[in-house]
Backbone as CSV, one residue per row, in Angstrom:
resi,resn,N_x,N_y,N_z,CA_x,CA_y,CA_z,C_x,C_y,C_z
1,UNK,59.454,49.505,49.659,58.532,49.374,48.577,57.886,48.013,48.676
2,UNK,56.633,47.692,48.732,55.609,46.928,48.505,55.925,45.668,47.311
3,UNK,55.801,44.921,47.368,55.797,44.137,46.379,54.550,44.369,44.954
4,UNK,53.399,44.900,45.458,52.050,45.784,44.788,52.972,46.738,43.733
5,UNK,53.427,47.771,44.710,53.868,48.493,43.704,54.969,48.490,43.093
6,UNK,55.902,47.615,42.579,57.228,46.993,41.919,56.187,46.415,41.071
7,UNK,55.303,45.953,41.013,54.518,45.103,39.793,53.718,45.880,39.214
8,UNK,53.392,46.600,39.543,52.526,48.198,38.587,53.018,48.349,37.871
9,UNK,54.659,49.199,37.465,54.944,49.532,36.654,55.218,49.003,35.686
10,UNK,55.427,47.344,36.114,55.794,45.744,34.889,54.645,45.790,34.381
11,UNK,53.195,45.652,35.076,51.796,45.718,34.278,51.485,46.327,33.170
12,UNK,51.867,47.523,33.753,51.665,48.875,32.800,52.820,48.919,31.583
13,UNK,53.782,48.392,31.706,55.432,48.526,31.047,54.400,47.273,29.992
14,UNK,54.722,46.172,30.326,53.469,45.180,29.502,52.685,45.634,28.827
15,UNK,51.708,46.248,29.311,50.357,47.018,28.649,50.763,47.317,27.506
16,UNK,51.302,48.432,27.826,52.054,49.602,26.671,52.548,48.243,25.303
17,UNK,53.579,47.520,25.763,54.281,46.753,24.437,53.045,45.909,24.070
18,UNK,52.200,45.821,25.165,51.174,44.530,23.959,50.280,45.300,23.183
19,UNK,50.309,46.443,23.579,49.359,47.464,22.952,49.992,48.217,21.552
20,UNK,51.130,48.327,21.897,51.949,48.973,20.976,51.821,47.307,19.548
21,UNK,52.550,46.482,20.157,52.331,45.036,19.176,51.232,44.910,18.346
22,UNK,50.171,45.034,19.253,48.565,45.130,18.348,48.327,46.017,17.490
23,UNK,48.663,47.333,17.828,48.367,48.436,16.938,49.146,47.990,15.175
24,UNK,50.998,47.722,15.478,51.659,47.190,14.656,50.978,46.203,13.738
25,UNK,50.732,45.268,14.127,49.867,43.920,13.777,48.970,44.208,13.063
26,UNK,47.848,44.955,13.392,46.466,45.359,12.771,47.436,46.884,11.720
27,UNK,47.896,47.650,11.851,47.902,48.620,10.633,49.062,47.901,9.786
28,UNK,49.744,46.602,9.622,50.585,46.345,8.914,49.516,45.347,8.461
29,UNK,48.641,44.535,9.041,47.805,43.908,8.374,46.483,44.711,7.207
30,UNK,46.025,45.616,7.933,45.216,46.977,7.016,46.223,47.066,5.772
31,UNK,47.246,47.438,5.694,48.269,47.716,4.464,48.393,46.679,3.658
32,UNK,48.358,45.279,3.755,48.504,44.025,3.202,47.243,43.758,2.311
33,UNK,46.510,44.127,3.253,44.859,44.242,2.863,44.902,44.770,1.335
34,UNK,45.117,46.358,2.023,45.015,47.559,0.670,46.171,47.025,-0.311
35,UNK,47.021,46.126,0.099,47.729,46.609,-1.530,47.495,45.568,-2.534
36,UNK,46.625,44.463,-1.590,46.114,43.449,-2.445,45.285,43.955,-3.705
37,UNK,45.065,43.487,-5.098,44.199,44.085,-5.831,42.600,43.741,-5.650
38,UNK,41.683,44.908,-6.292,40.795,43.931,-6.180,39.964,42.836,-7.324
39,UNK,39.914,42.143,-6.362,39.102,40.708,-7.421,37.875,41.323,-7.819
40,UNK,38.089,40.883,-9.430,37.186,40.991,-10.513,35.871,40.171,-9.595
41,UNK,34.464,40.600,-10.106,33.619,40.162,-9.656,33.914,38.641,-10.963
42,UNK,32.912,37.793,-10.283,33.504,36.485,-11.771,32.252,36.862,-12.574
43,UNK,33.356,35.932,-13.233,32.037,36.119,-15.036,30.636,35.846,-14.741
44,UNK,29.999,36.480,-15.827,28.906,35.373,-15.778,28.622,34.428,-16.675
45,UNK,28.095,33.283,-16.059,27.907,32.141,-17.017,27.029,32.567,-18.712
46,UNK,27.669,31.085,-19.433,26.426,32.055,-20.517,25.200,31.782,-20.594
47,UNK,24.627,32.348,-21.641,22.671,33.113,-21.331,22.202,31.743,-21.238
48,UNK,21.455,31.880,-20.989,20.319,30.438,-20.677,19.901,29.791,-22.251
49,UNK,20.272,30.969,-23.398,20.025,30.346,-24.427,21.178,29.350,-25.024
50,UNK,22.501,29.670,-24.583,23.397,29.626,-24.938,23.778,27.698,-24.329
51,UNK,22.923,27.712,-23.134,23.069,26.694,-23.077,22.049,25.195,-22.617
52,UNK,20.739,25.865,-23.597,20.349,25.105,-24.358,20.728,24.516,-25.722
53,UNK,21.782,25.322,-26.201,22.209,25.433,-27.522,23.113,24.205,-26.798
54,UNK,23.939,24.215,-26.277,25.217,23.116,-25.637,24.589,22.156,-25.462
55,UNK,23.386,21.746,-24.500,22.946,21.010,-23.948,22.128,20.040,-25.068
56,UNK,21.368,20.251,-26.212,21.078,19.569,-27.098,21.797,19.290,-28.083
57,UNK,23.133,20.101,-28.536,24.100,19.823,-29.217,24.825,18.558,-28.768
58,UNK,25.325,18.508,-27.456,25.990,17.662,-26.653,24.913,16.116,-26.646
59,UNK,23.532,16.189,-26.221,22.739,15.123,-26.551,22.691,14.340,-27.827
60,UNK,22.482,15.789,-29.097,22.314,14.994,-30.565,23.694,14.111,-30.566
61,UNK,24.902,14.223,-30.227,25.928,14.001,-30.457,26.227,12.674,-29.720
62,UNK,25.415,12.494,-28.729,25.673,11.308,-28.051,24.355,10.252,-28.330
63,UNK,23.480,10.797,-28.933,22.172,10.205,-29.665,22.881,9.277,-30.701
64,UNK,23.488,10.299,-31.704,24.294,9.742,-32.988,25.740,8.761,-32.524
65,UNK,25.729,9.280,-31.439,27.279,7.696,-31.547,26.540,6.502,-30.917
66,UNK,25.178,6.841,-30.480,24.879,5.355,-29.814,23.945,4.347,-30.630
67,UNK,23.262,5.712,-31.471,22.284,4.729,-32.637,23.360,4.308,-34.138
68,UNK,24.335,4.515,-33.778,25.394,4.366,-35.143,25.500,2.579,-35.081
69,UNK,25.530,1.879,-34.036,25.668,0.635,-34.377,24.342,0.068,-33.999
70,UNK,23.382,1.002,-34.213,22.105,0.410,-34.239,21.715,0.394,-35.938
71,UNK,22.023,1.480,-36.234,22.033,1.887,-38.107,22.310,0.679,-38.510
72,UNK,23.953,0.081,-38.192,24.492,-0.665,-38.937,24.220,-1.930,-38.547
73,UNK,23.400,-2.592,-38.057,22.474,-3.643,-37.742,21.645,-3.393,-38.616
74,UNK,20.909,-2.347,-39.145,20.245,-2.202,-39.736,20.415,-2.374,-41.464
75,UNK,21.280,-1.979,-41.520,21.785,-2.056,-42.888,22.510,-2.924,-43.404
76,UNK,22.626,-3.906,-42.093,23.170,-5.325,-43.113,25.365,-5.215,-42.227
77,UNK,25.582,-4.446,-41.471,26.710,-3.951,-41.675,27.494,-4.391,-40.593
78,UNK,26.509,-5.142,-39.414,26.945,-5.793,-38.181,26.230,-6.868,-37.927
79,UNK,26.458,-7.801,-36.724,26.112,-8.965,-36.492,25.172,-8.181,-35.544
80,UNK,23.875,-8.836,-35.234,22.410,-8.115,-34.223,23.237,-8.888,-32.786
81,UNK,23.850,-8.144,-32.261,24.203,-8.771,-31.113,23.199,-7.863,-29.681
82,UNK,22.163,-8.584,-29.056,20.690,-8.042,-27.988,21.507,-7.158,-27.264
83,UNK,22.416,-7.826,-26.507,22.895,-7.136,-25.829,23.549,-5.689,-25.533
84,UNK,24.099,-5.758,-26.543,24.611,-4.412,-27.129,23.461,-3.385,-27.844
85,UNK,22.506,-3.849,-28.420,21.500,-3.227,-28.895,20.575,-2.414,-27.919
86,UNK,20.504,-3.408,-27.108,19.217,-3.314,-25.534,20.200,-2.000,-25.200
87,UNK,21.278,-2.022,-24.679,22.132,-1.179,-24.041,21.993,0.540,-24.849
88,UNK,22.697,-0.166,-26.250,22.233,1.451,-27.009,20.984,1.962,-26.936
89,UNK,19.825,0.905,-27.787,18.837,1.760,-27.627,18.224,2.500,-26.311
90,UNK,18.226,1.906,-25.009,17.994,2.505,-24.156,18.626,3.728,-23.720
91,UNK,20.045,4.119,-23.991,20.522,4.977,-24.198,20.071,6.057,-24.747
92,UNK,19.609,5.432,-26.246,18.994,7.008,-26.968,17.446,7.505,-26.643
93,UNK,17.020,6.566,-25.920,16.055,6.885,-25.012,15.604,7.659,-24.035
94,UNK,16.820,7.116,-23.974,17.085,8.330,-22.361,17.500,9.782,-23.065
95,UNK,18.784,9.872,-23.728,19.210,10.937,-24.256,18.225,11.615,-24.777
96,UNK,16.879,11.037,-25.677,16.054,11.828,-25.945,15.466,12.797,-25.571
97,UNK,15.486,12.305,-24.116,14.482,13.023,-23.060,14.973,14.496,-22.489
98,UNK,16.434,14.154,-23.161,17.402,15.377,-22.693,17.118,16.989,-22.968
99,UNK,16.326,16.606,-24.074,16.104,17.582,-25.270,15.286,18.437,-25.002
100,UNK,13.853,18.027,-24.468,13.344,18.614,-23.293,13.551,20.183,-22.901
101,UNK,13.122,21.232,-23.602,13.486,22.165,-22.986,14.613,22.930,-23.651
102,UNK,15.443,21.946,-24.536,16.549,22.683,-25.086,16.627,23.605,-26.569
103,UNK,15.305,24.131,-26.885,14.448,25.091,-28.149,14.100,26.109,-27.466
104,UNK,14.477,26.623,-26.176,13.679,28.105,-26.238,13.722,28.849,-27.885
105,UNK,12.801,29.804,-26.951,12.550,30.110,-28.829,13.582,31.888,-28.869
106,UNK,14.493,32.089,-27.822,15.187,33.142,-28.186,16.939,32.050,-28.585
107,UNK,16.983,30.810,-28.528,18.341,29.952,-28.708,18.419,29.845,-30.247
108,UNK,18.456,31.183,-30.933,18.445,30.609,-32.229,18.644,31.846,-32.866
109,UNK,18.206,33.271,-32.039,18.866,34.498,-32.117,20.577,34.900,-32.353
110,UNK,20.751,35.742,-33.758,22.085,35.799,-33.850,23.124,35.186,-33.111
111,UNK,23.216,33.929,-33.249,24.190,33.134,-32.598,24.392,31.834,-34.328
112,UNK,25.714,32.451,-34.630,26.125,30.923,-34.884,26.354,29.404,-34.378
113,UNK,25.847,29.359,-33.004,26.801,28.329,-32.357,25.426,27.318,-32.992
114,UNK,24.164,27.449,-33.732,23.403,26.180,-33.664,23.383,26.162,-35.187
115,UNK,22.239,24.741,-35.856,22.057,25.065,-37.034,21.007,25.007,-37.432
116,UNK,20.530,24.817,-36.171,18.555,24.991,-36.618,18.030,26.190,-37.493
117,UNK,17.246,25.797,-38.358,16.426,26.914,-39.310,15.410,27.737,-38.254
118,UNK,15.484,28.722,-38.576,14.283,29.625,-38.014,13.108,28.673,-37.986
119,UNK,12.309,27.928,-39.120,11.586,27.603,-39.142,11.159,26.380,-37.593
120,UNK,12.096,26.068,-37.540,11.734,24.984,-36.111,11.207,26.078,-34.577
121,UNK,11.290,27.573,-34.651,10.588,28.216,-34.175,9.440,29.375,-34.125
122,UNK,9.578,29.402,-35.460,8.688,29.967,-36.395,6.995,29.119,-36.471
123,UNK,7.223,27.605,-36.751,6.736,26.558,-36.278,6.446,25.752,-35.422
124,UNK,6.627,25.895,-34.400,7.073,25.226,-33.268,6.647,24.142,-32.680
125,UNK,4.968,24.054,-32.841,4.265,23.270,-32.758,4.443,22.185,-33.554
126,UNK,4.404,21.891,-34.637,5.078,20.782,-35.336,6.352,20.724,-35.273
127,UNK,7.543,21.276,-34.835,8.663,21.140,-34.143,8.816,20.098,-33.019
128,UNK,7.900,20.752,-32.432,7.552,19.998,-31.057,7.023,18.403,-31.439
129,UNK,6.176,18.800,-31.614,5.461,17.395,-32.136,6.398,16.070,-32.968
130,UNK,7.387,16.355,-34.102,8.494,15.396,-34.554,9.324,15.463,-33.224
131,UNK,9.833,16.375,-32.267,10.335,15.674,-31.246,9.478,14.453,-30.151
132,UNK,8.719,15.002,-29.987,7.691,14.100,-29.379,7.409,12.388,-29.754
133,UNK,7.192,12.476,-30.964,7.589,11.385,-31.999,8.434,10.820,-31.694
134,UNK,9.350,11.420,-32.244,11.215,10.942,-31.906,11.464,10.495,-30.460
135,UNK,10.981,11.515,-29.486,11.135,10.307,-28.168,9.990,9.251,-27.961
136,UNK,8.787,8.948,-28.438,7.564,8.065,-28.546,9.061,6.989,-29.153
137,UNK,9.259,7.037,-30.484,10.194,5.748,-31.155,11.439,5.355,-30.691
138,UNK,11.905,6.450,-29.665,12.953,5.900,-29.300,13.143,4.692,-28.266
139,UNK,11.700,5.258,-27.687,11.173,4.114,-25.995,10.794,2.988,-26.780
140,UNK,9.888,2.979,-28.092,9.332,2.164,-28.767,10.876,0.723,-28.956
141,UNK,12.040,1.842,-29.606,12.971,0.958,-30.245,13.602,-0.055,-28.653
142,UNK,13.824,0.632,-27.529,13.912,0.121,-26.745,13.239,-0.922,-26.247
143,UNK,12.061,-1.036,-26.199,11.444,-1.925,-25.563,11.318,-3.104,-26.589
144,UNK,11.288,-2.988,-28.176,11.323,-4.089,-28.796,12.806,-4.569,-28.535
145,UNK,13.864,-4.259,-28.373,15.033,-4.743,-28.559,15.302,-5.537,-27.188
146,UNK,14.689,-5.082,-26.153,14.907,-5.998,-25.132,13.878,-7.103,-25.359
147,UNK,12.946,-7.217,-26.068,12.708,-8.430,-26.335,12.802,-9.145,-27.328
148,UNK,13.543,-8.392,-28.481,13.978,-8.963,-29.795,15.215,-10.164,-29.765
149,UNK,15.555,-11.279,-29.754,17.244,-11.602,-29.785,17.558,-12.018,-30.872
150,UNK,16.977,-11.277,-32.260,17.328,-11.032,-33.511,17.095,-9.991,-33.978
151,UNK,17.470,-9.317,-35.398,16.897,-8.594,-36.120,16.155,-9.053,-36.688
152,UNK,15.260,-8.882,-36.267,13.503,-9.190,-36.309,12.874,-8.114,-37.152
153,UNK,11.733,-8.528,-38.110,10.997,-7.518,-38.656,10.403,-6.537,-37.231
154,UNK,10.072,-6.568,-36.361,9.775,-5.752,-35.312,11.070,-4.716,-34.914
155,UNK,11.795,-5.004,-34.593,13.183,-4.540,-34.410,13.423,-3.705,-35.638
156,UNK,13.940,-4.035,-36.660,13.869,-3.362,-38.134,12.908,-1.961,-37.812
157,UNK,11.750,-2.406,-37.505,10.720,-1.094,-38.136,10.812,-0.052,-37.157
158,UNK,11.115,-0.757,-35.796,11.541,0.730,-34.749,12.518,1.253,-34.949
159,UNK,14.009,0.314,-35.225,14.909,1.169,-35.550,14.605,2.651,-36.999
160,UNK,13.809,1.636,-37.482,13.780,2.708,-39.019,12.843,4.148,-38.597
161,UNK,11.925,3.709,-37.720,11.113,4.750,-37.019,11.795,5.326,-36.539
162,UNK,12.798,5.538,-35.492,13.551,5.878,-35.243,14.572,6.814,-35.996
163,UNK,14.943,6.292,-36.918,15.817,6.571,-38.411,15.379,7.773,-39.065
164,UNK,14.435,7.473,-39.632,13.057,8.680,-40.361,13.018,9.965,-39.630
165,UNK,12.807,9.334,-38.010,12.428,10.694,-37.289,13.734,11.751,-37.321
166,UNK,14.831,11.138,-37.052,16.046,11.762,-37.066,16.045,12.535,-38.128
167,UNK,16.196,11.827,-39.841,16.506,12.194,-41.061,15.277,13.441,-41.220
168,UNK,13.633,13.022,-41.070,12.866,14.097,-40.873,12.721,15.230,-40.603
169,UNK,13.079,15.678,-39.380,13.021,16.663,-38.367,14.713,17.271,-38.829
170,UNK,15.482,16.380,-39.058,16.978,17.122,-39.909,16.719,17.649,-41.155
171,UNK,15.603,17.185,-42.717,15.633,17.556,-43.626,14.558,19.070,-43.285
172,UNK,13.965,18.923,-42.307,12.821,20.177,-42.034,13.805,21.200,-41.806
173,UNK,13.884,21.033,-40.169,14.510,21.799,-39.238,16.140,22.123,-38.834
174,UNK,17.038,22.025,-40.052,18.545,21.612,-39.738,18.842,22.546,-40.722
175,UNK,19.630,23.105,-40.797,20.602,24.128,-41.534,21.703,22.501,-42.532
176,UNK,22.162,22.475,-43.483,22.678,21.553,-43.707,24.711,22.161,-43.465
């Protein structure tokens, strides 16, 4: 016998078990597969109204903790320290700008999550317009305060501009 043919039948003897192995491998892997469950498709995020509703909620909220020790400069209730002022007001400046977009006019449809009156879309145009305002005074309050390094009658009247617009557009457009 040949040395050729003594190794044929090892080839073939081989074949067979690596073939046999694979088959094993792949239908025990197929079974692992299937008994896995299947994954939920994922949620979907919520409606686009839903988070405009978040997104200006989350702003007013960071509007109001940054003009709070601007108030109380105002009212006699803190020392006018620039630095800290310059810092906030630019803040609510910016935050203003956030707002931008966050009134579609279906974000107000059977949903408790806001407290805007119908009327701020019912109206919208003068809606719009006291926001507009409100960010005009907020840049306004900013730019006097970086050059104010007192409470200055200038300083005073933006913050209060500022103030008004808030209390305004809340006594209109706000659910209390």
């Amino acid at each position: 016998m040949n040395r050729a043919a003594s190794v044929i039948p090892f080839l073939k003897t081989k074949n067979l078990l690596s073939i046999a192995a694979a088959v094993f491998l792949v239908s025990s892997s197929a079974s692992l597969f299937a008994a896995e469950p299947a994954k939920a498709a994922p949620a979907a995020g919520p409606s686009p109204a839903k988070q405009a509703i978040a997104v200006r909620k989350a702003a007013f909220v960071l509007i109001a903790n940054n003009f709070k020790p601007i108030g109380e400069v105002l009212q006699g209730k803190a020392p006018y320290n620039q630095a800290e002022i310059v810092k906030r007001a630019q803040r609510v400046a910016f935050l203003s700008e956030l707002l931008d977009g966050t009134f579609p006019a279906d974000s107000n449809l059977g949903t408790p999550d806001t407290k805007t009156k119908a009327e701020a879309f019912t109206n919208a145009a003068d809606f719009e317009k006291l926001l507009k305002e409100f960010q005009a005074n907020t840049k306004t309050l900013a730019v006097v305060a970086a050059k104010e390094s007192t409470a200055s009658d200038a300083f005073k009247n933006a913050a209060k501009a500022v103030a008004e617009g808030c209390k305004g557009c809340h006594d209109k457009y706000k659910e209390k």
